[in-house]
N, C-alpha and C positions, 0 to 999 in steps of 0.2 A: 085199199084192200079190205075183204070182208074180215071181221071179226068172227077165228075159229069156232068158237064158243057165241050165241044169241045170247047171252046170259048175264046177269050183276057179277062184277066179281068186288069183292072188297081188300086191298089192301092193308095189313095185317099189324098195322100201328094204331095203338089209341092216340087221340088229341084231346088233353083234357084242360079247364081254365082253372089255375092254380093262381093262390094268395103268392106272396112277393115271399113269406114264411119258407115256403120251399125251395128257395136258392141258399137261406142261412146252413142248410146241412152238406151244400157241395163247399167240396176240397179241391182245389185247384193246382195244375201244375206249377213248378219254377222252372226257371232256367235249367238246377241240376235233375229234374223229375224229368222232362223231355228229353233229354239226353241219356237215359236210364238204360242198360244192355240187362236186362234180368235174366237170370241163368234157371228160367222157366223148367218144370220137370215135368217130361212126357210121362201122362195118367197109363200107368199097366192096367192094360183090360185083358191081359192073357188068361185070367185065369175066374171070367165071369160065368155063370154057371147056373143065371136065376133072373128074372127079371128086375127083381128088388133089389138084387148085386148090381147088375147093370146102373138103374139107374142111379145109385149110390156111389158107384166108382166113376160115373160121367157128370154128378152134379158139379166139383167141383171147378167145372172148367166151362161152365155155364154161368153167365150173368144176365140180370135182369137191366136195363139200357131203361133212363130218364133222360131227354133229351130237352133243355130249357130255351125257350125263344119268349121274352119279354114274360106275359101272363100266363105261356100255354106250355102245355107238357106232353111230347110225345114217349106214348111208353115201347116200349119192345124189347127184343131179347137179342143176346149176343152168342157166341161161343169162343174161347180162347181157340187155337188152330196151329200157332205157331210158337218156339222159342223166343223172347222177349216179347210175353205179356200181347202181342198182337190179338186181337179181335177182329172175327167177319160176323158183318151184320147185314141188313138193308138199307141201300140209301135212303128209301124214304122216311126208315126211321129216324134217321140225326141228321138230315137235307136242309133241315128249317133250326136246330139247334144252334144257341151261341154257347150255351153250357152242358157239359155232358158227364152227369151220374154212373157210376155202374153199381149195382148192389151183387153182392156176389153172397154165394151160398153158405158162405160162414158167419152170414150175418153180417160181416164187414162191408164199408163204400167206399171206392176213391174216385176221380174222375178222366177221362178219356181226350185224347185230342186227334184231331180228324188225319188220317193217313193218304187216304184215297178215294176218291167216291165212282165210280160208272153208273148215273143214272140209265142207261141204255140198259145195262144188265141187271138195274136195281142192287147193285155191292155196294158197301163200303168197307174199307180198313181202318179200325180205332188200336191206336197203342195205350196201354189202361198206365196208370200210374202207381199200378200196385203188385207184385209179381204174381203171373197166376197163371195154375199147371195147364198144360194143354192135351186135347186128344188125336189122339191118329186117326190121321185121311185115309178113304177106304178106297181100293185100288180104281183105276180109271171102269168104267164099264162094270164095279164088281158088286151090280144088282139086277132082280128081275120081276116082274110081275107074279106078286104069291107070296113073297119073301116078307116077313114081320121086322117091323123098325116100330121103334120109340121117336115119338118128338118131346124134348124138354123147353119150357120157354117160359111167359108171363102173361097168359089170359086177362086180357080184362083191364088188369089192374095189378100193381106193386105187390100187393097182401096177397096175390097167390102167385107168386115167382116161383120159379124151377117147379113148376107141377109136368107132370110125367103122362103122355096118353100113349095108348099102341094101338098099330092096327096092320096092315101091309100093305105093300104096293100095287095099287091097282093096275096100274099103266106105265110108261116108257115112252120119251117123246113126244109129251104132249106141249102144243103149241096154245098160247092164251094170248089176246090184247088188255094191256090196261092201261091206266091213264097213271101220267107223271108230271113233273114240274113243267117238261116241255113240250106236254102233248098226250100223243100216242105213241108207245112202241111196245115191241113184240117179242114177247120172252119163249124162247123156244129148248126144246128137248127139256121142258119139266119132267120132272118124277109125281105122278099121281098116288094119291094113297090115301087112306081113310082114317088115320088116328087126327082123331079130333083137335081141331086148332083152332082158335079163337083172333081176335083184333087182341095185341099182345103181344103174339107166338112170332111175328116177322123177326127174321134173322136168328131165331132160333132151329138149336139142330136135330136134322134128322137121322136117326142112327139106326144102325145096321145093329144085330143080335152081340157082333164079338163088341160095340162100343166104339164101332170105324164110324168118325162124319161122311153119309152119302150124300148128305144135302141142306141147303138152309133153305128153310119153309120162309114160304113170302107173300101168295095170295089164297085164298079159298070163295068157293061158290058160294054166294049169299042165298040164293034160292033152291040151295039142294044140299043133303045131308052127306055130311063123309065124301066131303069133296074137295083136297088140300092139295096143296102143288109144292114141289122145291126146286131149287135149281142145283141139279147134279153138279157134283166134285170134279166133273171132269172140267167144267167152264171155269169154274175161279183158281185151278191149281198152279198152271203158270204165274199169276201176280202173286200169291203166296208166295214162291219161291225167290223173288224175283224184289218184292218189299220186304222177305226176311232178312234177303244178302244185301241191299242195298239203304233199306229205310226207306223208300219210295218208289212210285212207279207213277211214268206218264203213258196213260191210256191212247194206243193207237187209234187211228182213224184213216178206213177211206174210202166213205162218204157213198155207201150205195145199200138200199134197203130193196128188201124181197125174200125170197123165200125159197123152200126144196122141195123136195115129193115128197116129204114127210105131212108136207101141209097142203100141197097142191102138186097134180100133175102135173109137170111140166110139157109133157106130149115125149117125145121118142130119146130124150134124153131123161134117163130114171138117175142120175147121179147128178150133183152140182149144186151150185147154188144160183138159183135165177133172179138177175137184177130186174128188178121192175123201175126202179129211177136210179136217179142219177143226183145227189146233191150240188148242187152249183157253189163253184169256185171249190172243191174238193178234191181230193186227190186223183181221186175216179174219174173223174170230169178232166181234167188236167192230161190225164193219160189216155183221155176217148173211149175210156167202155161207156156203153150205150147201153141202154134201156133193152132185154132182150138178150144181149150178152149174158150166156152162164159161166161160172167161173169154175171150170174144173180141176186146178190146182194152184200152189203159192210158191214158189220155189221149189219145183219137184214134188212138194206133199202134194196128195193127191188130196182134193175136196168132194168128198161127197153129199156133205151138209152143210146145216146152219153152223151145227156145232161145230164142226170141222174149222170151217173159216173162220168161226170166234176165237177158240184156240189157236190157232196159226198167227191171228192178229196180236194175242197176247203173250204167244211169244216172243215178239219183236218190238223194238224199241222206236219211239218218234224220229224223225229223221233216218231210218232205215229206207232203203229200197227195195222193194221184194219185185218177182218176177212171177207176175199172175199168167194163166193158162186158160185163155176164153174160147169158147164155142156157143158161134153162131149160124147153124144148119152141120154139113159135114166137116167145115175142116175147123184147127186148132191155131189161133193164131196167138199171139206170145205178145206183154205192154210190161214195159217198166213202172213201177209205180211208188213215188216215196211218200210216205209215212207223215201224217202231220197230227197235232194233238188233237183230242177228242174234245170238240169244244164242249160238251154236257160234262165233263169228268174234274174232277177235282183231283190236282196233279201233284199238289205241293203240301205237306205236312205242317199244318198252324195249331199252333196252341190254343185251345177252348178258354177263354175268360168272360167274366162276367160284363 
């Protein structure tokens, strides 16, 4: 498939070669640190009324993310999200970590252990080992092109954490290619917008005026100015829900890549989501959709997109069977299909040690 975008993009972590000196300052979990239920306290932003309010009542729930792997150090940004200290970031910012920092904005550090990863989505979920307040998710769909957001995050480098840019939303829906651990994949229904974000700013958040998460920034345009992308609130709120009640989530999977009219015409069907392959030995495959097949619903939901069927998947748990709804020319025909884990995804909550 073509790539949306002709264009560099860069993903939004630094990779920096660090002395052995900077593993002596992480703190590591125990046994009773992992097991920690912190009785986290939702940040009131009712009653922000300035910009400099804002970002002062959203820093604390913003950390700066050091990700150690032998020499090297990847940096980025976090955001607390949930009750018990949970973190959403980027996967590719702690994908290569065996040790994981968080500096947070009281000047204080403790360290993280991995929750969950979806490289396909570019998410992950860190539980931090230190109680830390969180902010409110801003309603599904509750932004538009014009509308002024803050991103807070760590440009560059450690020594400027929680810096503050604004700008607003360009766009709605935008689709980008970019390269990951396993390739290519295809991050769709981004939020565009022009407050300045650097290598740094990955998995830091994008905020709406009242201080609501609309998004975690993740790539930007290397050869164009004021060109930053996030991935809407709407994609990752199911597994928040879902890792809050449970402490983990295994990442669905079934196994068919393509795209909607958001990205391409499909020809005389403007809704769905049109398979282009078919991964082998997948669920997809296993149940006979074919190449060509659009998937217009998942159990009764009705799919009209990308995002559509990403939510619906993350709804539901592995070993589920959902009842997909294809069309291929006029009519509608019905395939059972169960759920198997996402082989790119990190399913199982491990302790970070050196």
């Amino acid at each position: 498939m073509k790539k949306v975008l002709n264009i560099f993009i860069v993903i939004l972590s630094i990779f920096l070669f660090v002395g052995c000196s900077a593993i002596d300052k992480i703190s590591f979990f125990n046994s009773n640190d992992s097991e920690q239920n912190f009785d986290s306290k939702l940040i009131d932003t009712s009653n922000i009324s300035s910009i400099q309010n804002l970002v002062a009542t959203c820093k604390p729930a913003v950390v700066g993310i050091a990700a150690l792997s032998g020499r090297y150090q990847s940096i980025g940004t976090g955001v607390c999200i949930k009750k018990g200290a949970y973190i959403l970031t980027n996967n590719h910012v702690i994908e290569n970590g065996n040790v994981i920092n968080l500096y947070l904005s009281d000047g204080s550090t403790c360290n993280a252990k991995i929750i969950w990863t979806d490289a396909s989505s570019d998410l992950a979920m860190l539980k931090a080992s230190k109680d830390i307040p969180y902010l409110p998710l801003a309603k599904s769909g509750g932004y538009n092109s014009g509308d002024e957001v803050v991103a807070i995050g760590t440009p560059l480098d450690l020594a400027f954490k929680h810096s503050a840019t604004m700008g607003i939303i360009s766009a709605t829906n935008r689709t980008i290619s970019v390269d990951n651990s396993f390739g290519e994949s295809t991050l769709y229904n981004l939020i565009q917008h022009d407050a300045s974000i650097n290598p740094g700013n990955s998995g830091g958040p994008l905020l709406n005026m009242r201080g609501e998460v609309i998004g975690i920034n993740t790539v930007k345009v290397t050869d164009a100015e004021g060109m930053g992308f996030a991935i809407p609130v709407d994609i990752f709120q199911p597994v928040i829900e879902k890792i809050s009640a449970n402490g983990s989530y295994a990442t669905t999977y079934l196994g068919v890549f393509g795209y909607d009219n958001e990205l391409k015409n499909v020809g005389k069907i403007a809704k769905g989501y049109y398979v282009q392959s078919v991964a082998k030995d997948s669920p997809a495959q296993n149940a006979d959709i074919k190449n060509g097949d659009i998937i217009v619903s998942l159990n009764g939901e009705i799919i009209n997109s990308t995002k559509d069927l990403k939510i619906a998947l993350y709804r539901h748990e592995v070993g589920d069977t959902v009842t997909l709804g294809l069309k291929n020319g006029e009519e509608v025909r019905y395939v059972s299909v169960k759920l198997k884990n996402h082989p790119y995804a990190y399913t199982a909550g491990r302790v970070i040690k050196q």
